[in-house]
PATI-502552 format. One line per 3 residues: number of its first residue (from 1); their letters; for each residue x, y, z of C-alpha. Coordinates in steps of 0.25 Angstrom, whole numbers. Each point is the difference from the previous one (the first is absolute). Layout:
<recs>
NUM = A = X/Y/Z  ...
</recs>
This chain:
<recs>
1 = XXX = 229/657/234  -14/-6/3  -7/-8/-11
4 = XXX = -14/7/-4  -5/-12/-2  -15/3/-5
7 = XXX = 7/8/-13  10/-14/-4  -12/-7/4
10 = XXX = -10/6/-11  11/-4/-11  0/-12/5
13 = XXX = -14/-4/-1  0/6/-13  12/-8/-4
16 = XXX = -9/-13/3  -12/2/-6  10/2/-14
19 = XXX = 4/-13/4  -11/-6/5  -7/1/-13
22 = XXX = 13/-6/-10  -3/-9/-9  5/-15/4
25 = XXX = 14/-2/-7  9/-10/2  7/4/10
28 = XXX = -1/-6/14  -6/11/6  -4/14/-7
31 = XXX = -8/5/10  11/-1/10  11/5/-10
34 = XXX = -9/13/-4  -3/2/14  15/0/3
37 = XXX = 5/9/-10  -12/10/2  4/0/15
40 = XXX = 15/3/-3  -3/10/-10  -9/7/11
43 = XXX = 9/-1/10  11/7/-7  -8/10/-8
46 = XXX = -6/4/14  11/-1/10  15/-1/-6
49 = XXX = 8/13/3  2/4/-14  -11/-8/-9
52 = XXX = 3/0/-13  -13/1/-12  -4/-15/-5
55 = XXX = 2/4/-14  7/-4/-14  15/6/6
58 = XXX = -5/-8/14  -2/-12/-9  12/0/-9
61 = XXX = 9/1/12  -7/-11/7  1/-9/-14
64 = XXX = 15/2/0  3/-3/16  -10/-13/1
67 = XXX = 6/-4/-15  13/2/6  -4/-8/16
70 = XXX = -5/-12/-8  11/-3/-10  15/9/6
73 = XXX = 8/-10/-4  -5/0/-16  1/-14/2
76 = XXX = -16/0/-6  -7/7/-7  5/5/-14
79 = XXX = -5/12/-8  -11/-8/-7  -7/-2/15
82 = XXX = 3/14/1  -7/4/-11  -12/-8/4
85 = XXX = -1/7/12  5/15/-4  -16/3/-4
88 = XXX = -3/1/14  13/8/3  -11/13/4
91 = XXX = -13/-5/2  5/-9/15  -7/14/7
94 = XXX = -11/-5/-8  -3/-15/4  5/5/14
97 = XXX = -11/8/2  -11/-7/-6  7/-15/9
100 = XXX = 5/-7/-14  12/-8/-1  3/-4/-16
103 = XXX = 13/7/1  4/-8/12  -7/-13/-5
106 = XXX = 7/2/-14  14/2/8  -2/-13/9
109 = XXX = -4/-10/-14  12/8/-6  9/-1/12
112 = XXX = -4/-17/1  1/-3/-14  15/8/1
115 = XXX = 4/-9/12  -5/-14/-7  7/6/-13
118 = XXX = 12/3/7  2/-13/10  -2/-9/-16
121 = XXX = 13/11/-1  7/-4/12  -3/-14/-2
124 = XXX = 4/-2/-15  13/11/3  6/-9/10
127 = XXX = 0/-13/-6  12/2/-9  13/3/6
130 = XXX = 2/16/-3  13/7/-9  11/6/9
133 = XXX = 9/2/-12  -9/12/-6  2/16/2
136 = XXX = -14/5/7  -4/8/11  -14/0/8
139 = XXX = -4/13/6  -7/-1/14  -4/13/3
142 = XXX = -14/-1/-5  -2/16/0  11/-2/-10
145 = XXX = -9/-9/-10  -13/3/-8  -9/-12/-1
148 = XXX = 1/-10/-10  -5/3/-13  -6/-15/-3
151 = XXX = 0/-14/8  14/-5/-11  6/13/8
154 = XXX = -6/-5/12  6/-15/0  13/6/-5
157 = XXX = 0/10/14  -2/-13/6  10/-7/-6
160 = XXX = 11/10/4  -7/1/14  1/-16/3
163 = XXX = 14/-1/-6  4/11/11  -7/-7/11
166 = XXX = 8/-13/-4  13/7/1  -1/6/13
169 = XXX = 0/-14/4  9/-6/-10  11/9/4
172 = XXX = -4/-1/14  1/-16/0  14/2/-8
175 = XXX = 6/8/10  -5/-11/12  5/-10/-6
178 = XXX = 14/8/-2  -2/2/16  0/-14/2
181 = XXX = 11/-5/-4  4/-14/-6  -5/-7/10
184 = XXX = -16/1/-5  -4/-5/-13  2/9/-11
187 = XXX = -14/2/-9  2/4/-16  -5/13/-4
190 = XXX = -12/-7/-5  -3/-7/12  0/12/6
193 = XXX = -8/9/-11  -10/-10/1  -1/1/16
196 = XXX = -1/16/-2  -10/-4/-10  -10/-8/8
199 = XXX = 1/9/13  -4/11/-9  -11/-6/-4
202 = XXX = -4/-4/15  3/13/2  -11/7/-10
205 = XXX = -10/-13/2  -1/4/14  -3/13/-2
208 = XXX = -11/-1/-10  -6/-10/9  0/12/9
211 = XXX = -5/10/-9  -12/-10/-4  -4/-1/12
214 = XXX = -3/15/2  -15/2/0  -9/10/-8
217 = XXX = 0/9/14  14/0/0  0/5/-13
220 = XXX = -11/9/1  8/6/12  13/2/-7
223 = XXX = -9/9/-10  -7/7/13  13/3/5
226 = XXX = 4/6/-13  -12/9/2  5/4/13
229 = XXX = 13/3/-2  -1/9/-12  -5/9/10
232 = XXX = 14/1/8  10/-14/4  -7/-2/14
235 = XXX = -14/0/-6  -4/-15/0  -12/-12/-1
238 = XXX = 1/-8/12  -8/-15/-1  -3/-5/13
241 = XXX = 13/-10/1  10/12/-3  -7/11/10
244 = XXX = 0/-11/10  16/-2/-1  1/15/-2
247 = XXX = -5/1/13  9/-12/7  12/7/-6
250 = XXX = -2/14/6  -6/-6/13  11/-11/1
253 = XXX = -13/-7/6  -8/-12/-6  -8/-12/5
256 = XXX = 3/-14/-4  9/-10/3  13/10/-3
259 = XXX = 8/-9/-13  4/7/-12  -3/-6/-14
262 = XXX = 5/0/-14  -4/-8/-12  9/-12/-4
265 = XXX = -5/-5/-15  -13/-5/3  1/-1/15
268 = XXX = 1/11/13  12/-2/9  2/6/13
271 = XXX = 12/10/-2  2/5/15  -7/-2/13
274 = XXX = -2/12/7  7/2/14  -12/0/10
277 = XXX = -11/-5/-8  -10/-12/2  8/-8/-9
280 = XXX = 14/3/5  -8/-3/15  -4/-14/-6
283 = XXX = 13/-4/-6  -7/-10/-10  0/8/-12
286 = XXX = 13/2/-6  9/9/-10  -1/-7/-16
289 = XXX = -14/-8/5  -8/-2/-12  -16/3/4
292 = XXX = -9/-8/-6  -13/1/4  -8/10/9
295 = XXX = -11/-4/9  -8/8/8  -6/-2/13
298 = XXX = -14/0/-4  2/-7/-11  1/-16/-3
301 = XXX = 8/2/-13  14/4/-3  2/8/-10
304 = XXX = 10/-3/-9  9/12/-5  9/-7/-8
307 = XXX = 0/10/-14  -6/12/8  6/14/0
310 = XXX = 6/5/14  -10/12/1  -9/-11/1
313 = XXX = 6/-11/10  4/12/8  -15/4/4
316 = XXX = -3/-15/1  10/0/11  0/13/7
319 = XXX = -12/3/8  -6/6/15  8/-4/12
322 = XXX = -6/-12/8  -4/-7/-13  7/-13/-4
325 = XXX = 5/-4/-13  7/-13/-5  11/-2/-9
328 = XXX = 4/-11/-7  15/0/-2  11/-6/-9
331 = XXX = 11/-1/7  15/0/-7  1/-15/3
334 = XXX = -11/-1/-7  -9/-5/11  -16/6/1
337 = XXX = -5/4/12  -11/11/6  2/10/9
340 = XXX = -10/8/6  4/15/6  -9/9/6
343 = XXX = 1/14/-6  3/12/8  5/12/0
346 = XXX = 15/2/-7  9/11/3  10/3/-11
349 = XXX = 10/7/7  11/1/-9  -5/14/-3
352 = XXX = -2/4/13  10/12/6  12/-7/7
355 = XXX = 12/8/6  15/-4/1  11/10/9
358 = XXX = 14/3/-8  12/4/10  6/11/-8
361 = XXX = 13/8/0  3/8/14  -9/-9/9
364 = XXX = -13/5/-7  -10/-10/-1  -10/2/-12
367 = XXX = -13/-7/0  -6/-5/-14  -16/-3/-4
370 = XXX = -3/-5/-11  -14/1/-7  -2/-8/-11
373 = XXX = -15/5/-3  -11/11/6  -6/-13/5
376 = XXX = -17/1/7  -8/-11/4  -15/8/0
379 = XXX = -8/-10/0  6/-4/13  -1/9/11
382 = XXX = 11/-9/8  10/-2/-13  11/6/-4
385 = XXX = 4/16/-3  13/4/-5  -1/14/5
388 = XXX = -3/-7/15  12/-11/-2  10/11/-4
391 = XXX = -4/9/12  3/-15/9  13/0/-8
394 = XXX = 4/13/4  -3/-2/15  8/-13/0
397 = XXX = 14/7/-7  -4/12/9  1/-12/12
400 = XXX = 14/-4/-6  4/15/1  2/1/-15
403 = XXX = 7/16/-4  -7/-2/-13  -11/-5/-9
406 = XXX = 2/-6/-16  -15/-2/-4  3/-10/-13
409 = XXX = -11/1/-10  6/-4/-10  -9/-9/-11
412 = XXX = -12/4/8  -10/2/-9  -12/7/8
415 = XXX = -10/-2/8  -11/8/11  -1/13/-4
418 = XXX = -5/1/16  11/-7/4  12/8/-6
421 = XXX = -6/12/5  1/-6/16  13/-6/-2
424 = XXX = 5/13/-5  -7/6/14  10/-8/7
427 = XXX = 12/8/-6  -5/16/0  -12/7/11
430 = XXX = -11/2/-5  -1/6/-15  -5/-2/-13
433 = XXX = 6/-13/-8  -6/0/-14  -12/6/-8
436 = XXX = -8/-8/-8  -10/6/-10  -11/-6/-6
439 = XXX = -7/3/-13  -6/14/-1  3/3/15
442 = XXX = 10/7/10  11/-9/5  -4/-6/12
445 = XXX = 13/0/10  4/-11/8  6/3/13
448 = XXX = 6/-5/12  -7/5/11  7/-8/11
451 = XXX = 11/11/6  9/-12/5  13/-1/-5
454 = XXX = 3/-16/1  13/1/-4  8/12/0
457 = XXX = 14/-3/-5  8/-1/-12  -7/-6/-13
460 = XXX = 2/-6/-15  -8/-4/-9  3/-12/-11
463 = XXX = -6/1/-11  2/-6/-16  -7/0/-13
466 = XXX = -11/-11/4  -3/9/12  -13/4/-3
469 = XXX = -14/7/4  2/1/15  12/-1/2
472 = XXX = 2/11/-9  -12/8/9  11/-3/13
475 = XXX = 12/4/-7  -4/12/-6  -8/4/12
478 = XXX = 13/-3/9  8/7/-10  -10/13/-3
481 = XXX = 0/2/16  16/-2/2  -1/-11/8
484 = XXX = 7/-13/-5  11/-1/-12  -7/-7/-9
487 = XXX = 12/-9/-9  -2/-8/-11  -1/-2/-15
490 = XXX = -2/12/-9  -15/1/2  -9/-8/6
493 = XXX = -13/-5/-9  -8/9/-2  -14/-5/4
496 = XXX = -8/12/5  -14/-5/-2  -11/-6/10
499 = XXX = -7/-12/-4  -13/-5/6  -8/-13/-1
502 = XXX = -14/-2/-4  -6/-13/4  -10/-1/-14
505 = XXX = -10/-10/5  -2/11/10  -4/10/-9
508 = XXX = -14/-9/-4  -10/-6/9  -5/-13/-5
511 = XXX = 5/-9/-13  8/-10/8  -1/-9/-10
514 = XXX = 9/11/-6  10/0/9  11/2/4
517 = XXX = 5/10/-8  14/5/7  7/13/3
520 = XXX = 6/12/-8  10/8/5  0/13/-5
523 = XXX = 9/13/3  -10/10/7  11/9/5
526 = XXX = 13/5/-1  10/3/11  8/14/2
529 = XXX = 11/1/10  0/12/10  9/9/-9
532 = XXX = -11/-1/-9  7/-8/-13  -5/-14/-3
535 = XXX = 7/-13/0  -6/-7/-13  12/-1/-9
538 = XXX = 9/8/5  1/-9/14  10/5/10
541 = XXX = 12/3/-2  8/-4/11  12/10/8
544 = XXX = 10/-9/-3  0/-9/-13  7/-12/2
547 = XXX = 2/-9/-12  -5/-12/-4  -1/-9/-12
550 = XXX = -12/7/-5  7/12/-1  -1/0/-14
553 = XXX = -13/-3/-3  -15/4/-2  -8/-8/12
556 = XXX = -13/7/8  -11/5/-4  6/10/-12
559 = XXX = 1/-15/-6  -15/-4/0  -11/1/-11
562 = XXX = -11/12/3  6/5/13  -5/14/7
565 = XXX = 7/12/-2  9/8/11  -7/10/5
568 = XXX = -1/11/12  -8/7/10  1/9/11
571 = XXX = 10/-1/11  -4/-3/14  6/7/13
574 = XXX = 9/-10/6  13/-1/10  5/-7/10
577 = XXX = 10/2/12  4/-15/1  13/1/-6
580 = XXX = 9/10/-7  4/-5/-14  8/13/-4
583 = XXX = 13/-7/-2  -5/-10/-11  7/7/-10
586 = XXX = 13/-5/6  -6/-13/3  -1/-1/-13
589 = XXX = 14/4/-5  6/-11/10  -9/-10/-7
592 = XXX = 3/4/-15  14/-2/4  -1/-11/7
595 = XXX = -8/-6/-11  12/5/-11  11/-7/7
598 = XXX = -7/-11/2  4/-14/-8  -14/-7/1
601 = XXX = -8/11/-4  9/5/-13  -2/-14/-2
604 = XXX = -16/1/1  1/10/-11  8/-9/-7
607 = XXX = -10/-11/-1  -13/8/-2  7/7/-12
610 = XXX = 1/-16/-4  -13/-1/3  -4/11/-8
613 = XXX = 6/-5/-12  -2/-15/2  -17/7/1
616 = XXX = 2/6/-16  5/-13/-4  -12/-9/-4
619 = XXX = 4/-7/-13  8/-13/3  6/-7/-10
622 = XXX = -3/-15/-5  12/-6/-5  6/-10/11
625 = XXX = 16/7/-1  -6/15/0  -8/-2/12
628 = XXX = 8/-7/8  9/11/-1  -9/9/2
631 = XXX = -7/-6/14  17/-1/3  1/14/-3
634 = XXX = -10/3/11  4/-10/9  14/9/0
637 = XXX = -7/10/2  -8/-3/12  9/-9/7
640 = XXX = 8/12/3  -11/5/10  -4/-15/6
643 = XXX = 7/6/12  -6/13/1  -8/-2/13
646 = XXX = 9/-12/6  7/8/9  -7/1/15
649 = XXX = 1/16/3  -9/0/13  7/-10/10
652 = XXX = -7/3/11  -15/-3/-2  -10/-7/9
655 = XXX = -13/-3/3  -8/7/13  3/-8/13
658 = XXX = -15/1/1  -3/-5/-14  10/-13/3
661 = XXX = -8/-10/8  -11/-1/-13  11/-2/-10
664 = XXX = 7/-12/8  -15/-6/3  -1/-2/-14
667 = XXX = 10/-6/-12  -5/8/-11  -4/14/5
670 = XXX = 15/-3/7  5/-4/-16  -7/12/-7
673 = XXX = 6/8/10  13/-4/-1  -1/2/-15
676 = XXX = -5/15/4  13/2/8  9/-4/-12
679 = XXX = -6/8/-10  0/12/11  16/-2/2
682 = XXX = 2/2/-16  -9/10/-3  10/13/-3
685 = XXX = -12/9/-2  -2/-3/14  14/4/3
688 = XXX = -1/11/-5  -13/5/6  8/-3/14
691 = XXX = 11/8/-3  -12/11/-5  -5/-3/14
694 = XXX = 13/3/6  3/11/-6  -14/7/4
697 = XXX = 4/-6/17  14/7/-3  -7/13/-5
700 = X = -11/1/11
</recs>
C-alpha cells in the first residue's frame, strides 16, 4: 500500500502548530512530547487497517492497558494512586488530541514516588531474618490479585514477596550444602538465612538502580507504546535506538565493532564476541571485559559510561564502518587497558538458513533446511535474503542427491512479505501465494510469476505454535496448493496481519531541533491465503499434529490483548501439477499410529498435562516444611521426564561436504555446529517428519 503522504502530512502540521503553541511546563520538552503524540494519533487514525474512534470507550481501554504495562506485577501502585488517576480514566482522547500530558506526568511522579516507597520496603523488610514457622501463601499470578487498597497492604504484599524471594534461596542453599557432603563447612540456618537475605537485597538494589536510570523518554515511550498497541498487539512506538536493533535483528546485519552487551550493576560487560566481527579479527577484546570509557576518534576525551544505561553505551560504540572507536577495558585480572577497533560491518549469521543431510531408512537420503527467521537485508543491495539462501540450500542438497526436503521453521517468527512469496516460487510454478488486502480496498494478490520449479520432489513442512506470520504465509500456501505435508504443533500462531514502518521525522520538513522522533509500526494489512480463509488467530493447523509440551495450553495470538478478528474473502484459482498428495490421508493414519505407540511421545502428553497444571498453580506457600515439600513434589514430578529427549533417534546426520572446509576453518562456527548436530540426533519431532517423509517416498 503506498503512503499518501500529502493527507498524513496536513495532520501533521496541524498536530505541531497545537504544539507549538503549549504553554511551558515542566517537562523537558512539551513541544516535542505534543508533537509526538499528535503524530501517532495521526498516523493510526489515518492509516491502521481497522482504526478505532479516539473517544471515552478509546480512552478507558487505553487507561487500563497502560495502568496495567506500567505496574503488571501490583508491586506499585495501590488503589489510592489509582484513584488519583481514575479522573483521567476517559478524557486521555482528549489531552491526545489537544498534545497534553497530565495523565502521563501524573502516572510517572506516582510511578517514582511508589519505586522510592517501595525500595524504603525492601530495604527495612530485609533487615530482619523473616518466620518460616507460619501458615501463608503468596500468590504470583498477578491477573489473580487486585491492587492494594493502601500503602500498610502494600509493605504487607512486600513482606510476603521478600520472604519468598529469600526462600528460594534459603532452601536452595540447604540442599547444596546436603550435596556437598561433610567434607565442606557446614553454615547454620541463620548463617544461611542471612546470605539469602543480602543477596536479595543486591538482588532488588540492582534492579532499582536499573529502573532509575530510565529516562523520561523511556517512559514517555512505554505510554506511546501503550497507544499503539490498543490498536492490535503488533501496533508499536519505536525510539530511534529500538527501530535501529529492529532492523539489525531482521537484517542480521549491523555496523560496529560485532560484541554483544549486557549490563552488569553499574558496568557494561562484553557477554559474547561475534564470530567474524572487528572485534573477534582483533582478538584484544575479550568475553567478561568490563568497558569503561568510550572515546571517539574525533574527540580528545573519553567518555566515561560508568552508571550509563546499555541503550546508551551501545550508540556510543556502534557507528559507520571505517570509523575508529576506543575502549577502555577492565580486564578480569583486573588490569586497565585500551583497545581501539575499527567498526565494520558484522554479519549475525546464527539466523541465517544452513542445511544438514540425514541417511534414512532403505538408503534414502533426506535433506534438511532450516530457517530460523524471513531474514532481508534492504538496505544493502549485496546483503543477505532468506528467500535467495534457501534457493542456494536447495541446490546444494539437490548437488548431494537428496530424495527429499524437510523445510524446518519451527520458532520462525516472520519476516519479508516479498520474501516468503519468492521462496514459496521455489517449490510450486507460477501461481498465486497469498492475498493481502488493505483498508477499504480489493485484495491485492501476490504471485509467483517465475514458472520454474526449483525443486520438484517430496516436501514437509515443520512448523509449531511460535511459527508465526510468514511462516504461516508458506505453510498454508504449500498446504492450500498440495504440495508439502506441513507437520507440527496443533496450530501455528496465528499472526495474519502486515505491519509497515513510518520513519516520523520523515513525515515533517524542518524542526531539527526536534528531532528525532522514531518510528511506529502499525498494521495496514491483513493477509488471506489462497483458499480465501485468514490466518489471524486461527493459524494453521498443521496435516499432521504432532505433540509437544504445549499441547495443553493457550500460546499464539488467541492469547494477546486487542488482536484482529478471523476473517474471510474470496478464493483465488489455484493448482499445481508438482506433486500428487492424494494419499495423505494414509500418510496421516501411519503417523497417528506411530505417534500412539510411541513411548517418547505419550510421554510428551504426559509432561504438557504437567505443564498445564504446574500453569494453574500460582499460589506458593511460605512456611519452610510445606514448601519444601511442595518444590520436592514437583521435583518428583519433572524428574520423571529429564530424559525425554536424551535419546539420539537420527544417527546418521551430517553436514554438506561443501559446507565442511568453513566449519574446520574456524573453532566456533565448528562448536555451534557441533551443538546443531546434537540437538538434530535427538529431536523425535524430526524422527517422525522422516518417517512422514518416508512414507510419502513409499507411496510415490
Amino acid at each position: 500500500m503506498k503512503i499518501r503522504g500529502p493527507i498524513f502530512f496536513s495532520f501533521l502540521v496541524a498536530g505541531f502548530l497545537i504544539a507549538a503553541y503549549l504553554p511551558k511546563t515542566d517537562v523537558a520538552n512539551p513541544q516535542k512530547e505534543a508533537l509526538l503524540m499528535q503524530t501517532v494519533m495521526s498516523g493510526f487514525s489515518q492509516l491502521h487497517y481497522s482504526p478505532k474512534e479516539i473517544d471515552d470507550s478509546f480512552s478507558e481501554a487505553l487507561y487500563d492497558l497502560y495502568v496495567d504495562r506500567i505496574d503488571y506485577g501490583r508491586r506499585f501502585l495501590t488503589q489510592e494512586d489509582l484513584h488519583k488517576l481514575s479522573p483521567y480514566k476517559q478524557v486521555l482522547d482528549d489531552q491526545a488530541k489537544n498534545g497534553k500530558f497530565e495523565f502521563f506526568n501524573l502516572s510517572v511522579d506516582l510511578l517514582e514516588a511508589a519505586l522510592d516507597k517501595t525500595q524504603a520496603y525492601y530495604r527495612e523488610i530485609l533487615a530482619t531474618p523473616f518466620n518460616y514457622d507460619e501458615e501463608e501463601y503468596l500468590e504470583l499470578d498477578a491477573e489473580k490479585r487486585q491492587f492494594t487498597k493502601s500503602d500498610a497492604e502494600l509493605k504487607e504484599f512486600w513482606r510476603k514477596y521478600l520472604k519468598y524471594e529469600t526462600l528460594q534461596r534459603v532452601v536452595n542453599a540447604i540442599e547444596e550444602q546436603e550435596d556437598n557432603g561433610e567434607e565442606e563447612v557446614k553454615k547454620s540456618f541463620d548463617e544461611m538465612e542471612q546470605e539469602a537475605r543480602e543477596e536479595v537485597l543486591e538482588f532488588f538494589d540492582d534492579w532499582y538502580s536499573r529502573m532509575d536510570k530510565l529516562k523520561r523518554e523511556d517512559r514517555l515511550s512505554v505510554y506511546l507504546n501503550t497507544f499503539a498497541s490498543s490498536f492490535d498487539p503488533h501496533s508499536e512506538y519505536y525510539k530511534p535506538i529500538d527501530k535501529e536493533n529492529f532492523n539489525i535483528r531482521f537484517s542480521g546485519r549491523l555496523e560496529g565493532i560485532g560484541a554483544r552487551l549486557q549490563t552488569d550493576g553499574d558496568y557494561t560487560k562484553v557477554s559474547q564476541i561475534i564470530v567474524g566481527g572487528p572485534a573477534w579479527k582483533g582478538k584484544e577484546l575479550e568475553e567478561n571485559d568490563i568497558i569503561m570509557k568510550v572515546r571517539q576518534e574525533d574527540e580528545a576525551e573519553a567518555v566515561d559510561i560508568t552508571g550509563m544505561v546499555i541503550n546508551d553505551v551501545v550508540q556510543l560504540i556502534r557507528g559507520t564502518k571505517g570509523t575508529k572507536v576506543t575502549l577502555t577495558i577492565k580486564k578480569v585480572d583486573g588490569a586497565t587497558e585500551d583497545i581501539t577497533i575499527e567498526r565494520d560491518i558484522v554479519i549475525i549469521e546464527e539466523q541465517f538458513a544452513k542445511s544438514l543431510i540425514i541417511d534414512g531408512k532403505d538408503d534414502k537420503k533426506i535433506g534438511l533446511i532450516n530457517l530460523p527467521s524471513f531474514y532481508a537485508d534492504f538496505q544493502n543491495s549485496n546483503g543477505r535474503f532468506c528467500s535467495t539462501d534457501v534457493a542456494k540450500e536447495i541446490e546444494k542438497l539437490k548437488a548431494e542427491n537428496v530424495d527429499g526436503i524437510i523445510l524446518d521453521l519451527r520458532n520462525n517468527g516472520g519476516g519479508s512479505l516479498r520474501d516468503v512469496v519468492k521462496m514459496t516460487g521455489l517449490f510450486i510454478e507460477k501461481g498465486p501465494i497469498v492475498q493481502v488486502k488493505s483498508r477499504g480496498r480489493n485484495p491485492e494478490v501476490l504471485k509467483d510469476s517465475d514458472p520454474r520449479v526449483q525443486y520438484d520432489g517430496p516436501l514437509t513442512v515443520m512448523v509449531n505454535s511460535y511459527s508465526a506470520s510468514a511462516s504461516e504465509i508458506l505453510a498454508a500456501a504449500l498446504q492450500d496448493y498440495g504440495r508439502a505435508v506441513v507437520v507440527g504443533s496443533t496450530s501455528t500462531f496465528g499472526k495474519g496481519t502486515v505491519q509497515r514502518f513510518i520513519d516520523l521525522d520523515r513525515t515533517l520538513r524542518g524542526y531539527d531541533d526536534i528531532k528525532p522522533l522514531g518510528e511506529i509500526k502499525l498494521t495496514t494489512q491483513k493477509f488471506y491465503r489462497v483458499d480465501g480463509g485468514s490466518t489471524q488467530l486461527k493459524g494453521v493447523e498443521p496435516d499432521i499434529v504432532l505433540p509437544d509440551n504445549f499441547f495443553y495450553i493457550k500460546t499464539g495470538e488467541k492469547d494477546r490483548e486487542n488482536a484482529m478478528a478471523w476473517t474471510e474473502i474470496d478464493p483465488v484459482n489455484y493448482g499445481q501439477k508438482v506433486t500428487d498428495l492424494s494419499s495423505i490421508n494414509k500418510i496421516k493414519k501411519s503417523s497417528a499410529k506411530r505417534v500412539k505407540e510411541d513411548a517418547t511421545f505419550q510421554r510428551v502428553l504426559e509432561n504438557a498435562k504437567r505443564l498445564e497444571t504446574q500453569r494453574n498453580q500460582t499460589s506458593y506457600p511460605l512456611n519452610m516444611e510445606a514448601y519444601q515439600a511442595f518444590l520436592k513434589e514437583r521435583k518428583d514430578n519433572a524428574e520423571q521426564f529429564d530424559d525425554l529427549f536424551d535419546n539420539e533417534v537420527n544417527t546418521a546426520v551430517s553436514n554438506l561436504d561443501v559446507d565442511i572446509p568453513a566449519l574446520d576453518a574456524d573453532e566456533s562456527k565448528k562448536a555451534r555446529n557441533d551443538n546443531w548436530l546434537k540437538s538434530v540426533k535427538k529431536d523425535i519431532y524430526i524422527h517422525e517428519t522422516l518417517n512422514i517423509m518416508h512414507d510419502m517416498l513409499s507411496m510415490e
